[in-house]
NUGUTI-978040 format. One record per residue (C-alpha): residue number from 1; residue in three letters; y, z, x. Coordinates in steps of 0.1 Angstrom, whole numbers, plus 5000, padded with zeros to 4 digits. Layout:
N
(NUM, 'ALA', (Y, Z, X));
...
This chain:
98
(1, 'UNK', (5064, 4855, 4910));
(2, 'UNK', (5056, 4886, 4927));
(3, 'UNK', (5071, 4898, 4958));
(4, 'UNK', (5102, 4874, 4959));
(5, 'UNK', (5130, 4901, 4962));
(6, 'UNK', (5136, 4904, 4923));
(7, 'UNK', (5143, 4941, 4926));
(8, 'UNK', (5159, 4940, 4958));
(9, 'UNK', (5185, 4916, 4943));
(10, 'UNK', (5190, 4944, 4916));
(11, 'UNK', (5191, 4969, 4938));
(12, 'UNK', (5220, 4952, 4964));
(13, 'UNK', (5240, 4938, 4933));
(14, 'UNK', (5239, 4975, 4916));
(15, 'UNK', (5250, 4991, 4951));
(16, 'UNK', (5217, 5011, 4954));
(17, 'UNK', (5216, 4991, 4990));
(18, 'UNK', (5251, 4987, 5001));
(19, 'UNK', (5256, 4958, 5021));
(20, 'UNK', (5277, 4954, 5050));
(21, 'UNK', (5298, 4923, 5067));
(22, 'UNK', (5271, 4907, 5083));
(23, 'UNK', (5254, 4905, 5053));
(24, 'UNK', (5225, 4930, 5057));
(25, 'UNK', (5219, 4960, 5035));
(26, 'UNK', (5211, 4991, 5046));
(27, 'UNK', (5201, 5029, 5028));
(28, 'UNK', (5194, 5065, 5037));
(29, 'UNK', (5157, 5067, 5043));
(30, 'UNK', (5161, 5112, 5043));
(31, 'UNK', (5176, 5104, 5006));
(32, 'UNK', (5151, 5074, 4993));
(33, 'UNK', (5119, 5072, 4980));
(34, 'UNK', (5106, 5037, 4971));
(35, 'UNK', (5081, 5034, 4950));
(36, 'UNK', (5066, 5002, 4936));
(37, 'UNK', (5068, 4993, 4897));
(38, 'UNK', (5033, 4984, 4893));
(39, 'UNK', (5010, 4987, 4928));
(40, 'UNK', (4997, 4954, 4940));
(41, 'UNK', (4964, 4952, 4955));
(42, 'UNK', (4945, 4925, 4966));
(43, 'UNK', (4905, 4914, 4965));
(44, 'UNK', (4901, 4933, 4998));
(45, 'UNK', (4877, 4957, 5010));
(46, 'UNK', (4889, 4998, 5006));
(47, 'UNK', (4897, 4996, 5042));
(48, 'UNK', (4919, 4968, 5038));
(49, 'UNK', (4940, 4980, 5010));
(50, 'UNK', (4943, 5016, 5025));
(51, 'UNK', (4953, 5001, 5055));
(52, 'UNK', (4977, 4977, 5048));
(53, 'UNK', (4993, 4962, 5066));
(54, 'UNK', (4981, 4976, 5099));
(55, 'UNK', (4948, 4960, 5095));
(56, 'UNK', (4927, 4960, 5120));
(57, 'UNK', (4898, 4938, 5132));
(58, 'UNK', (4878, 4963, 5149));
(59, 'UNK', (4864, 4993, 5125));
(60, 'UNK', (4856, 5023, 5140));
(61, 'UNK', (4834, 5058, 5124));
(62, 'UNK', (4865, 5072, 5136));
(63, 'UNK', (4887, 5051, 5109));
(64, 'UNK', (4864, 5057, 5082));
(65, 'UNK', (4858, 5094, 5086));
(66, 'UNK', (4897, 5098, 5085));
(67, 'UNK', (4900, 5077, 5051));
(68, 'UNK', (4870, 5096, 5034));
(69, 'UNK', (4891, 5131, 5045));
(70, 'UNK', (4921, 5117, 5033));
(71, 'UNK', (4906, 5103, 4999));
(72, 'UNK', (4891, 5143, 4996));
(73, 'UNK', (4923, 5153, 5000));
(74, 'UNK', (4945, 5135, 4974));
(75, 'UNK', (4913, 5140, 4948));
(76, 'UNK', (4904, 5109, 4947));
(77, 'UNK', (4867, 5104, 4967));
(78, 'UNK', (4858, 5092, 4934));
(79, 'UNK', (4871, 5060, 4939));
(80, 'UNK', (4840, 5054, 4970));
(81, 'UNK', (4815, 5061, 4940));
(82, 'UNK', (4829, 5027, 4931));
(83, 'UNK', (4815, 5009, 4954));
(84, 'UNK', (4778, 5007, 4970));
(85, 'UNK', (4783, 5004, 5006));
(86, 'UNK', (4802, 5018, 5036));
(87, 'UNK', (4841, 5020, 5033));
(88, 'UNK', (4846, 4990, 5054));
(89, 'UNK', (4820, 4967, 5047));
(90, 'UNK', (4822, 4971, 5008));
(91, 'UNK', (4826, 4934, 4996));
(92, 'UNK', (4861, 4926, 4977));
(93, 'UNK', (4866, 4947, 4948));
(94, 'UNK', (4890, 4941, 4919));
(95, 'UNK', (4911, 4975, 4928));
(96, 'UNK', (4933, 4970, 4902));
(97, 'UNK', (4911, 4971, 4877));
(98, 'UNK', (4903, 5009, 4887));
């Protein structure tokens, strides 16, 4: 099952995430970097998945001019060639399949 705490159980039992008395774990965030073994998405619009999980109801040109820059940036606008309509209205899209 995904998102159960598998790897957090690994991580607490292997002292990656010390635990404390009251039994709550915590890490240095300036030393950590956590990166998911295999990215889950969800058959969301673009929008959706960039903005998870701060999504919002209302859509503004604002938002979507701000994702397209940032897709520029990181080299990949290709991924809007994959679908035919506007960043936030594009129907769900099997991202994982990309």
């Amino acid at each position: 099952d995904s998102g159960v705490g598998k790897t957090s159980l690994f991580r607490i039992l292997h002292s990656i995430w010390p635990v404390n008395i009251h039994g709550s774990f915590s890490y240095n965030t300036s030393h950590s970097f956590l990166l998911p073994q295999r990215p889950y998405f969800t058959n969301q619009s673009l929008h959706d998945e960039l903005s998870y999980p701060n999504v919002q109801n209302s859509i503004t040109i604002t938002r979507q001019t701000q994702i397209e820059h940032l897709l520029g940036q990181w080299d990949l606008s290709h991924i809007l060639d994959c679908v035919e309509s506007s960043v936030f209205i594009c129907p769900e899209y099997p991202w994982q399949d990309l």
